[in-house]
N, C-alpha and C positions, 0 to 999 in steps of 0.2 A: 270604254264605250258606255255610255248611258242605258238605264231600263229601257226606256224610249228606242235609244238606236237599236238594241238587240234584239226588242220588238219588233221594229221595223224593218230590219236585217230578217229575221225568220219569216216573218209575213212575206215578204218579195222571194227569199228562198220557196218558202209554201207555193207560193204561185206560181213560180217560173215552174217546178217540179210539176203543178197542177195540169199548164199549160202543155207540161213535154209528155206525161201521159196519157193527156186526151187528144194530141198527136198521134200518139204511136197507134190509139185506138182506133182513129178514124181512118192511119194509113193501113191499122192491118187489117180491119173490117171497115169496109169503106160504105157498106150497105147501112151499119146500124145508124142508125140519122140521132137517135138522140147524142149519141159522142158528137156527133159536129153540133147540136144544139144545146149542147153543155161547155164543148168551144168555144161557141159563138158568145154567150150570157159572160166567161169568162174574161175574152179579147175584149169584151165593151163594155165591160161593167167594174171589173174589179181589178183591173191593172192600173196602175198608176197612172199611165196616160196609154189610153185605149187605142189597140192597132184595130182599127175601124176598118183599112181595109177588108183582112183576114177576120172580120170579125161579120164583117156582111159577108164575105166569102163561106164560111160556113154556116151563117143564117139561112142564106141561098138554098146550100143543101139540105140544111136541116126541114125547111120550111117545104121543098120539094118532096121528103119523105111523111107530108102531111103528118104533123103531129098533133098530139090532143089532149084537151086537159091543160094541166100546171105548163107543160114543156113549151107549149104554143102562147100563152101566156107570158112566158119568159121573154120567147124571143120576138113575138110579133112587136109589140112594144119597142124593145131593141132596133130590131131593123129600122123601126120609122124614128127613132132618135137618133138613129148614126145614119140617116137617109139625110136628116135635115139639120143635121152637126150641131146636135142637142145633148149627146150622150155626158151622162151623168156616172161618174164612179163611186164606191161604197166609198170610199174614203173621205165624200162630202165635197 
């Protein structure tokens, strides 16, 4: 396997792990909103191809637990690019 693939093998490893722990967080406190708005920036930003649904699904919440500051920033933006199936991933 190439530097490249092992890079890219661990980055997707990074993520999916990412992904299963700010899961677990929102299942087991369901209150704290920035776990689904750390989620949300996750599912729609930095997956390779972005689960938009579950990625407005927990913008929803997140955005219901009024955030503020950076968090609100993150994900408002979000929301209205995967509202109008614009979303853009880190990976360019």
């Amino acid at each position: 396997m190439s530097s490249q693939g092992s890079e890219t093998a661990a980055s997707s490893a990074g993520l999916q792990a990412a992904v299963g722990l700010l899961s677990d967080v929102t299942t087991d406190t369901p209150d704290y909103g920035d776990a689904h708005c750390f989620l949300a920036v996750v599912l729609g930003r930095f997956l390779p191809t972005p689960d938009v649904d579950q990625a407005l699904d927990q913008g929803a919440i997140c955005l219901a637990n009024d955030p503020t500051g950076l968090t609100s920033q993150l994900v408002g933006p979000l929301m209205d690019e995967l509202r109008g199936g614009t979303a853009v991933t880190s990976g360019g």
